[in-house]
VEXPA-247795 format. One record per residue (C-alpha): y, x, z. Coordinates in pm, whole numbers, padded with zeros to 5 digits, always signed. Layout:
N
YXZ;...
***
This chain:
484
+00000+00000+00000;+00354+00127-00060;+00463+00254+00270;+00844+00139+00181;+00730-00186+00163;+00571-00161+00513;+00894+00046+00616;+01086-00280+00557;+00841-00555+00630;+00722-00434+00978;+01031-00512+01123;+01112-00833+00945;+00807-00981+01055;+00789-00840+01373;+01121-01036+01427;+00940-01370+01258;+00682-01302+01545;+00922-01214+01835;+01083-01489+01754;+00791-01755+01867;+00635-01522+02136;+00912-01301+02264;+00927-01526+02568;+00593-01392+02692;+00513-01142+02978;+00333-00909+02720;+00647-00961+02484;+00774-00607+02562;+00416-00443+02498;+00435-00642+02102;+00787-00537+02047;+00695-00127+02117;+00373-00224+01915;+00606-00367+01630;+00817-00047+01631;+00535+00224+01653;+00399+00055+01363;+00741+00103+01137;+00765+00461+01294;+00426+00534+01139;+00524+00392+00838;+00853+00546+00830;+00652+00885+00880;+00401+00830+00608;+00730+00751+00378;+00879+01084+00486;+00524+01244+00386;+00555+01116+00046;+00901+01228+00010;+00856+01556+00066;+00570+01632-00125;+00687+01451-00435;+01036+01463-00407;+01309+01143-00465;+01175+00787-00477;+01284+00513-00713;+01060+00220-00672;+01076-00171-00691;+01277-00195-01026;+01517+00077-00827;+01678-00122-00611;+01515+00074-00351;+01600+00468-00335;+01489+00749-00096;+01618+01029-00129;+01641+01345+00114;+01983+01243+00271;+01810+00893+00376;+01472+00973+00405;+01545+01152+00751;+01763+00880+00855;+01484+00664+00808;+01219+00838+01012;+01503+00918+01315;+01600+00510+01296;+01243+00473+01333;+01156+00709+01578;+01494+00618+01826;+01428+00219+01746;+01072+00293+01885;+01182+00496+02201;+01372+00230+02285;+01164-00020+02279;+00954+00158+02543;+01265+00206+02786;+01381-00162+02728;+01021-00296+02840;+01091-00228+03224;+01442-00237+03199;+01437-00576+03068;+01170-00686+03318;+01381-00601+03584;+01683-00772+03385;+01463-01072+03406;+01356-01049+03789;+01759-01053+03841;+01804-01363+03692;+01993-01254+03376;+01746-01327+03133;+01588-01643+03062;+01257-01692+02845;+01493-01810+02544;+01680-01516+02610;+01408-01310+02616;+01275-01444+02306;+01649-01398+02150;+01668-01005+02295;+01305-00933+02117;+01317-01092+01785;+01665-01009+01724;+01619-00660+01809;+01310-00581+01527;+01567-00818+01262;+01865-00532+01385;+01628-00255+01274;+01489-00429+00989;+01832-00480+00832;+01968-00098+00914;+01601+00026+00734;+01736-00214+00480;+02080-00018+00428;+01958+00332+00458;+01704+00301+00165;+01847+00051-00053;+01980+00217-00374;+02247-00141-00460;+02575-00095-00303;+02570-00485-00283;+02264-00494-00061;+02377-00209+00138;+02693-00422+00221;+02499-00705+00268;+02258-00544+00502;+02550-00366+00718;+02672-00745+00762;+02358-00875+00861;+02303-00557+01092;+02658-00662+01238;+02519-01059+01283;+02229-00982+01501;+02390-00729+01698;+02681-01013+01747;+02350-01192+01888;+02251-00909+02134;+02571-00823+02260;+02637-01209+02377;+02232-01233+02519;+02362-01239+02883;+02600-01497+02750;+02850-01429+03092;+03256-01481+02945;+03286-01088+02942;+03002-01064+02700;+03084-01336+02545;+03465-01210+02506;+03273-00850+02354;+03068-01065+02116;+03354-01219+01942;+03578-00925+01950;+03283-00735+01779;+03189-01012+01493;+03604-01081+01429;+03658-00688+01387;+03375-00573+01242;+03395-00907+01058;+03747-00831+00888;+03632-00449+00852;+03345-00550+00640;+03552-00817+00420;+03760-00474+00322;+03416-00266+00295;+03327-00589+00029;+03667-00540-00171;+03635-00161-00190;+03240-00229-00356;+03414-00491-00610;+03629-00228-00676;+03346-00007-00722;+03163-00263-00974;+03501-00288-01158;+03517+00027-01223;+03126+00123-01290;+03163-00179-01559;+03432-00018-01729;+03224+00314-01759;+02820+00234-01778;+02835-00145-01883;+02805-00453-01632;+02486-00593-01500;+02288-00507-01170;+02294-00144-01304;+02626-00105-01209;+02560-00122-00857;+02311+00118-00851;+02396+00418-00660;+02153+00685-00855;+02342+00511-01194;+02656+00567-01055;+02586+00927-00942;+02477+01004-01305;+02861+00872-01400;+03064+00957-01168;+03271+01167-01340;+03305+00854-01623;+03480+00627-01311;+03801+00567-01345;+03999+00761-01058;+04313+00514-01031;+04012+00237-00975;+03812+00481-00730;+04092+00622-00503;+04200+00221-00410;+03826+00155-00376;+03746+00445-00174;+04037+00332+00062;+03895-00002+00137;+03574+00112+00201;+03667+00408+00447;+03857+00139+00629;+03587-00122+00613;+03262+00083+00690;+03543+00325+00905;+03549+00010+01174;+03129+00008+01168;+03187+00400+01257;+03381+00350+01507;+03687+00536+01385;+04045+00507+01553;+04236+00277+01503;+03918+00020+01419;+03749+00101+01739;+03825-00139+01965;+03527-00320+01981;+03293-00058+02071;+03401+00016+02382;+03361-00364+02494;+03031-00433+02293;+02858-00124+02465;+03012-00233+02808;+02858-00591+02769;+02547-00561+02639;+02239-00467+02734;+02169-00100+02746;+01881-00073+02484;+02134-00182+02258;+02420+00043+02368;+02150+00275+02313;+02082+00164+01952;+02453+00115+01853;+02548+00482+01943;+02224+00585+01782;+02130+00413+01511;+02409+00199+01343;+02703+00409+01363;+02488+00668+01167;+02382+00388+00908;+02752+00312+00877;+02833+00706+00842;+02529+00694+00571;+02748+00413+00357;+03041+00565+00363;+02903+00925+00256;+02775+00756-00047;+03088+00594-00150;+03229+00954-00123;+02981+01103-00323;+03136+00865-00586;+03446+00910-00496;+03455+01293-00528;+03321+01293-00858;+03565+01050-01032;+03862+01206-00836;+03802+01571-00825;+04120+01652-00621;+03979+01653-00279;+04143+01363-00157;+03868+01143+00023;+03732+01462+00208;+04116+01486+00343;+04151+01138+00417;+03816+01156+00591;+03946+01498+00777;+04283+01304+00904;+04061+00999+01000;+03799+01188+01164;+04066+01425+01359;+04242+01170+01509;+03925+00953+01602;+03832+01292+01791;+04183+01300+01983;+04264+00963+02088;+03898+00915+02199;+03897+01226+02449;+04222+01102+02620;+04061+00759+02617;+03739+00918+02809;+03957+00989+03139;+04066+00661+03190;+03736+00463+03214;+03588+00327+03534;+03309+00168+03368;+03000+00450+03299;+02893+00261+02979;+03257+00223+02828;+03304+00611+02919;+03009+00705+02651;+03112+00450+02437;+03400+00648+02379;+03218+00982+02373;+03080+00802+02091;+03411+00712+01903;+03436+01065+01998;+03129+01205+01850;+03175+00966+01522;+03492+01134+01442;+03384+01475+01457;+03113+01379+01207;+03350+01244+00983;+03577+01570+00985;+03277+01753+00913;+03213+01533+00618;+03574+01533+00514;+03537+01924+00536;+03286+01919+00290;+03102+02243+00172;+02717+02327+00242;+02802+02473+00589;+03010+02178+00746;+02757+01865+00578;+02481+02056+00730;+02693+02084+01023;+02729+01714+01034;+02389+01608+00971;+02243+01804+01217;+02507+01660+01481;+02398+01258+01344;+02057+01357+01460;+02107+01541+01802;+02392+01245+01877;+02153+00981+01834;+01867+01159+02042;+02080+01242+02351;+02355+00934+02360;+02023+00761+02349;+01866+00953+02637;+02219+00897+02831;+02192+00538+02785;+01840+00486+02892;+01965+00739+03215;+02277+00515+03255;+02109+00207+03252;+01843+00257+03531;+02097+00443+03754;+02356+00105+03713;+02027-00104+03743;+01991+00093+04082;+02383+00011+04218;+02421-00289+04137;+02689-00241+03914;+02815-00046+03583;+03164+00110+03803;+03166+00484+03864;+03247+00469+04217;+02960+00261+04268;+02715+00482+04136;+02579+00787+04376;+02323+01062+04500;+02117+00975+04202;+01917+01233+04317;+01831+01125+04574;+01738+00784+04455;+01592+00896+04179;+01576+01282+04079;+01419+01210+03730;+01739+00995+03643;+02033+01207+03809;+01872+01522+03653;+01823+01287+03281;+02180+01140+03323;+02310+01559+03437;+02096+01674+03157;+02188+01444+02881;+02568+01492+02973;+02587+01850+02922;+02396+01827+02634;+02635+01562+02483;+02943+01836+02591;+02787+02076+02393;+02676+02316+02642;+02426+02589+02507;+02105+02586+02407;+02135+02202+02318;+02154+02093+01943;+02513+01947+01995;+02634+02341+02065;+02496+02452+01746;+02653+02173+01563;+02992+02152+01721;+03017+02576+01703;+02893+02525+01272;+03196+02261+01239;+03470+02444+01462;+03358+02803+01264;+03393+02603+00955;+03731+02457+01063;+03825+02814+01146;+03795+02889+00791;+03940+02589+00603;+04126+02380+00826;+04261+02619+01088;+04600+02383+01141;+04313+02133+01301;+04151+02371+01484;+04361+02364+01790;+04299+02004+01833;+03951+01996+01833;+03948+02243+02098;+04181+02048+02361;+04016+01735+02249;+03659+01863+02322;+03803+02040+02658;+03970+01698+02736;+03663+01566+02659;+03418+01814+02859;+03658+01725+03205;+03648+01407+03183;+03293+01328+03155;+03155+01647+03357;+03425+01504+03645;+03252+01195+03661;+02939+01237+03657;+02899+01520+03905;+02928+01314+04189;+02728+00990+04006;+02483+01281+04039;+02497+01455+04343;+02734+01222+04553;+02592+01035+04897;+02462+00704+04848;+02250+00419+05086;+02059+00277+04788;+01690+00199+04752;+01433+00271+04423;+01405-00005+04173;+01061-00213+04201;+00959-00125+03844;+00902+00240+03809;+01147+00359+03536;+01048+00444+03176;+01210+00768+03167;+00970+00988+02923;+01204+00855+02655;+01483+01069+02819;+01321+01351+02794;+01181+01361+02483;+01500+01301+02353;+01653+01553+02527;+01382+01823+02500;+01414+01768+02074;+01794+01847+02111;+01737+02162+02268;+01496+02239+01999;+01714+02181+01783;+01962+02424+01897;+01697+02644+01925;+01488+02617+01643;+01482+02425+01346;+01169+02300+01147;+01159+02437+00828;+01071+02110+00659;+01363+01918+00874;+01627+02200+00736;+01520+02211+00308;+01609+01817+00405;+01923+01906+00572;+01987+02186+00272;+01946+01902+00029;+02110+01645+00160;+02372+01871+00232;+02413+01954-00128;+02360+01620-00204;+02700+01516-00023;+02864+01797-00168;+03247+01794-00098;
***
């Protein structure tokens, strides 16, 4: 059987299925089934891939290529991670009074639909299904964010799907745009949606056409990113939520959004040829970084705090991209995949240790070591990895992009540096005494699922340590691929 197909349909019908049963005590065992199933399928994909190079299938509407193919297997491999952490943590959710059966069912179908759709985007090769998947993605994350259905998440909810909502509508414009100007060069039809077709002709676009398209769509997919100033509903929907899907936000869809917008510059790049979406993607990306660390020392609440390290995070990605050049795409590849392993790993840390007090607030929230010493050392772990302290992954990347700024942006350089010291104080302040504070408060009754911590956290440090050869010819390519 094709494992693409099973890539996609796993999910999709594991949500079908979730959707009737996700009520059920076992519920949580069938939803990590559902997702080690796509993971396996996702790996088999990545098999293929590799040993015969680019995929067109399915009268090539469907592309994988080695800038998605990775994607693919890391959306599949966090998506199943999390599963595993949300089984207790949801339990306990439940025992609390939060979460009723219907909600329950509503938390587990919607969740295998959210990864269905992002599997959706990464691999599609139709600009028009990847926007319609990113809206979709957007829908039933609308649906999780609101689960607890209490007026703050509620409030979240609707800020998210009326943002993200009028971000996409532009995202939508900018890919007309796109058609109008692929049917002036290749001809009209379905064909002129598809990306590898458009790759072929990019240099046939029509730049006037391309630079007002490529505006749209920074701004549109820019607000799925998380970039400043269409952030603001991040912060809230993280806060909100439950933490699996903080953890699958940070992880998982702000790279699929990243993923869209890369391929809209490949286009762009080609039918411009002047540089101008890398620098609009350097000044977008540099002030993302900025605003977000002097953001980071005002928060009280511990999820809202790495929901900006996210924003924060996100925009250094971007300036990487906007930087362009073998070096700094690498760069920023490599920092989408250690992001999404330890913001992930924070998360699932963050979410038993608020479970524990009661309460998401900072000052709430101490001696985690001596409640629990595997979650103060996961949460004291996964924070200085996320700062970029040596060996992680996140060192390696952020010293590859700051070298590379060095070199051909140094005017920016300056900024990244008090941004990411801004950055390093604000978060290392805070959660040194979550950490090692004094505290009165008792274990949970469910033993917490922490192995997902550290596996997460023990790939980024092999990743700043040593990098499979297989994982960097995909980087290498990809790299190329984004060119810049």
């Amino acid at each position: 059987m094709d494992p693409l197909a099973l890539v996609l349909a796993i999910p999709l019908l594991g949500g079908v299925l979730l959707g009737l049963w996700g009520h059920r005590e076992r519920a949580g065992d069938l939803n990590a089934g559902v997702s080690l199933l796509t993971l396996a399928a996702s790996v088999w994909l990545t098999v293929i891939v590799v040993r015969d190079g680019p995929l067109t299938v399915w009268g090539e509407w469907f592309f994988v290529d080695p800038l998605n193919v990775f994607l693919v297997t890391l959306t599949a491999f966090v998506g199943f991670t999390t599963s595993l952490f949300s089984r207790p943590y949801m339990r306990i959710e439940r025992d609390h009074g939060k979460m009723t059966p219907g909600r329950m069912r509503l938390f587990h179908s919607m969740y295998q639909l959210f990864n269905g759709t992002m599997l959706v985007a990464l691999t599609t090769n139709n600009l028009g299904i990847l926007w319609v998947a990113m809206e979709a993605a957007t829908l039933t994350t609308v649906l999780l964010v609101s689960v607890y259905r209490t007026p703050a998440s509620l409030e979240a909810a609707w800020k998210y799907f009326i943002l993200c909502g009028v971000g996409i509508a532009q995202a939508l414009f900018g890919t007309i745009l796109l058609y109008l100007a692929a049917e002036r060069a290749i001809g009209g039809g379905e064909s002129a949606l598809l990306w590898t077709h458009l790759a072929q002709s990019k240099h046939l676009l029509d730049p006037g056409i391309l630079s007002l398209a490529f505006v749209f769509l920074l701004l549109g997919y820019g607000t799925k990113v998380g970039l400043v100033p269409v952030h603001n509903w991040l912060p809230d929907a993280h806060a909100e939520g439950p933490t699996p899907i903080s953890a699958v936000l940070s992880g998982l869809l702000l790279n699929v959004a990243l993923y869209a917008l890369l391929r809209c510059k490949v286009l762009a790049d080609g039918a411009l040829a002047n540089g101008l979406p890398g620098r609009m993607m350097i000044g977008f990306g540099l002030v993302t970084v900025v605003v977000a660390a002097f953001f980071l020392s005002r928060q009280r609440d511990v999820k809202r705090m790495f929901a900006y390290s996210s924003i924060e995070h996100m925009g250094l990605m971007t300036f990487a991209f906007g930087l362009g050049g073998p070096i700094a795409n690498f760069a920023g590849l490599l920092h989408m995949t250690v992001h999404a392993l330890v913001k992930s790993a924070i998360f699932f840390a963050v979410g038993h240790a608020a479970q524990k007090a009661g309460s998401q607030a900072m000052e709430d929230i101490r001696g985690l070591l001596k409640v629990s010493p595997t979650v103060g050392w996961g949460l004291m772990l996964g924070s200085l990895a996320i700062l970029g302290m040596p060996p992680f992954g996140v060192f390696a990347s952020e010293f590859l992009i700051l070298t590379t700024a060095m070199r051909e942006a140094p005017w920016a350089t300056p900024f990244l540096l008090v941004a990411l010291g801004v950055a390093f104080a604000a978060i290392f302040g805070r959660v040194q005494p979550m950490v090692f504070g004094e505290t009165s408060l008792r274990p949970l009754a469910h033993p917490p699922a922490l192995l997902p911590v550290f596996v997460h956290l023990g790939l980024a440090l092999m990743l700043g340590l040593y990098i499979p050869p297989y994982l960097d010819g995909w980087y290498r390519q990809a790299a190329q691929m984004i060119g810049g």
